[in-house]
N, C-alpha and C positions, 0 to 999 in steps of 0.2 A: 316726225314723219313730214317730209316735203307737201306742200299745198298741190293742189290741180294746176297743172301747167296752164302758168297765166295767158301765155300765147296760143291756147286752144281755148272754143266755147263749153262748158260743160253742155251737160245733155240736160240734168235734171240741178235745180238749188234747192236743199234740205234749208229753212229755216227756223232757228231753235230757238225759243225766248224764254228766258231768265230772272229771275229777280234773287238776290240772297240764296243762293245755291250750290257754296263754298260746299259744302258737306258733300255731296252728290257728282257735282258739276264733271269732274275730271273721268269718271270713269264713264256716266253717260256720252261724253263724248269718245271718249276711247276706244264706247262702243262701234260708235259712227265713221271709225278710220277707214275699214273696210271699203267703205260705201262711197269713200273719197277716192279708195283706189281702184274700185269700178268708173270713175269720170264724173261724181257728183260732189258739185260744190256746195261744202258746209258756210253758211252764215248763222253765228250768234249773236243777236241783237239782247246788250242786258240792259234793264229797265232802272241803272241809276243804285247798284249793288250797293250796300255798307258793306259789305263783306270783302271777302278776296275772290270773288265770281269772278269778275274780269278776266283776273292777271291770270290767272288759271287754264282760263280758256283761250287766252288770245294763239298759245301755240298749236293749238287743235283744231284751230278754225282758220278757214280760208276769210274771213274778214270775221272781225268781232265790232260791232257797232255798239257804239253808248247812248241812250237815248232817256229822256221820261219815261215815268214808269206806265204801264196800261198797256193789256194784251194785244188791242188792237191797233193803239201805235206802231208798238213794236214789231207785232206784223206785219204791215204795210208799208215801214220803215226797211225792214228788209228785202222788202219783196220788189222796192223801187231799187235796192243796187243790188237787186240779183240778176247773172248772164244768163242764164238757162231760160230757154222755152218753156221749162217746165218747172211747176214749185212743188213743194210740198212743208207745212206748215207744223212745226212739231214745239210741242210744250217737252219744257227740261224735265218733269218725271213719265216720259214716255219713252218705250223704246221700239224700236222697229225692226221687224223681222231680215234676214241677211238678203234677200233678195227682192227689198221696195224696188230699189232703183228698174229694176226689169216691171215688175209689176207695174207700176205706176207708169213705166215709156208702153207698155200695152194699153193700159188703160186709157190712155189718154189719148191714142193714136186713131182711137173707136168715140170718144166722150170728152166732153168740156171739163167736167170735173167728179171729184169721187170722194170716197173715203174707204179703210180701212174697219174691219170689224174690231173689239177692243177685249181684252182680255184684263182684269182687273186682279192684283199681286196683292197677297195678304192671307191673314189666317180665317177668316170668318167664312165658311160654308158661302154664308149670301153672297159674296161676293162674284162667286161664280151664274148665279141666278140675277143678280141684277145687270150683270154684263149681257145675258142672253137678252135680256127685256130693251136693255140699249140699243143694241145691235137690231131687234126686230122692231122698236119703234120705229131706228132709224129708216129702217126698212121702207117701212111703213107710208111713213112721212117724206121723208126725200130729206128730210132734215139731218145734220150733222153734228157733231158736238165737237171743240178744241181736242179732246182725248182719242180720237178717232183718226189724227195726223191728216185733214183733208188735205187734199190734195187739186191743180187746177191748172190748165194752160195759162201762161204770163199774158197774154194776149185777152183770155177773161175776168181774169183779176182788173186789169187794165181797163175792158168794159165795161165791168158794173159799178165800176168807183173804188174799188180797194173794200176792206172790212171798216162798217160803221165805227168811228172812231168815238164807242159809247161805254160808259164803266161796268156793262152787262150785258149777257145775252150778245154779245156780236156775231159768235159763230150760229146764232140760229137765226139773224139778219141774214148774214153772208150766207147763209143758203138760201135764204128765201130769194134774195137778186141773183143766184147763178140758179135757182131753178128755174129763170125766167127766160134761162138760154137753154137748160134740157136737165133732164131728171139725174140724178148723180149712178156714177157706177161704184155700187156699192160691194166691195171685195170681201170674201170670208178669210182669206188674210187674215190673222189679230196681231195689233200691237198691243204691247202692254205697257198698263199705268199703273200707277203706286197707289193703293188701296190703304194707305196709312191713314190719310184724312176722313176717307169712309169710317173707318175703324175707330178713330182719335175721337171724332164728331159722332160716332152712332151712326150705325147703317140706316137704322131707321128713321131715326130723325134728322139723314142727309138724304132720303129719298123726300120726305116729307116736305124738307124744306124747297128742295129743287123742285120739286113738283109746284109747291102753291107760287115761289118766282115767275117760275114759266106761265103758270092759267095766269096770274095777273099780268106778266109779259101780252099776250095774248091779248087782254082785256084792255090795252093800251097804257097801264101806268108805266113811267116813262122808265130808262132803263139807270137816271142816276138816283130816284128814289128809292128802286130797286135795290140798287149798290147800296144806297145806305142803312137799309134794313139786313141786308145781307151781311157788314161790316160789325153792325151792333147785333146780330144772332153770333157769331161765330167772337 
């Protein structure tokens, strides 16, 4: 499939980040063609693959970037060579509904930045119950999570510095300095995320964990102690 015609600005950049994603990588983008043929330009930015991520993706992607590995890099690494006025920020086991690209040029024509509600993929009951409790925290909070595909004018990202380039916890930085420009609009939209690692990990003892991260988050222990408690649990 031909890229977005270089000689036009798209409207909206989908950026997708990656790490060792060979298994997945070709069909979650395949899903994403659509959405190129509505005028949005895909960027994959991967984090430094062993695998064959790359070579896979580079013909499905209107630029595929190589970078260090770390989410927040990688974000912000894309989001500096993305044309679009408009981002939106997508982890590789997430997928998105067929009509973001509209939702998100609405959204944002009204609001700084947003997210999507999330829908979580797998066999365990709970998984549908912990999605709801997501989506109403996020509510709640103004707060976002990576699984959420946030979404934000290029012009905000550009204000508040990009996402804290921290080994945790970035996406609930990065909301806490775009709430400082306005409350996010939060869509009932879901995109959905692969519930494998809930499931692989124990649901309960992946709420568990995420939970005591975030209150100590919170409590200000920094966020690469964090990662490294988080590396040696898992």
């Amino acid at each position: 499939m031909p890229p977005v015609d270089q000689r036009s600005t798209p409207r909206l950049s989908i950026i997708l980040i990656m790490l060792d994603e060979a298994a997945s990588i070709r069909a979650r983008l395949e899903a994403l063609q659509p959405l190129r043929d509505q005028g949005a330009e895909l960027i994959v930015v991967d984090g430094g693959s062993e695998d064959d991520s790359a070579h896979m993706a580079e013909p499905l992607a209107d630029q595929l970037l190589v970078t260090s590995a770390g989410r927040a890099h990688q974000l912000n690494q894309g989001a500096a060579q993305a044309r679009a006025g408009l981002l939106m920020f997508l982890h590789a086991d997430t997928t998105l509904p067929g009509n973001a690209p509209q939702l998100v040029e609405q959204a944002l024509s009204r609001h700084h930045w947003g997210r999507f509600d999330v829908h979580i993929e797998g066999h365990s009951p709970w998984l549908a119950v912990i999605a709801r409790m997501i989506n109403l925290r996020s509510r709640l909070s103004g707060i976002a999570t990576g699984d959420q595909a946030m979404f934000m004018r290029h012009d905000c990202w550009k204000q508040v510095g990009g996402f804290p380039e921290q080994p945790l916890m970035e996406d609930i930085e990065m909301s806490r300095r775009l709430k400082r420009l306005s409350a996010p609009i939060c869509l009932k939209a879901r995109v959905t995320t692969d519930g494998r690692r809930w499931e692989h990990e124990g649901v309960f003892a992946t709420i568990w964990l995420m939970w005591r991260l975030r209150w100590r988050y919170w409590r200000g222990i920094s966020p690469a102690q964090l990662a490294r408690e988080y590396r040696n649990v898992r």
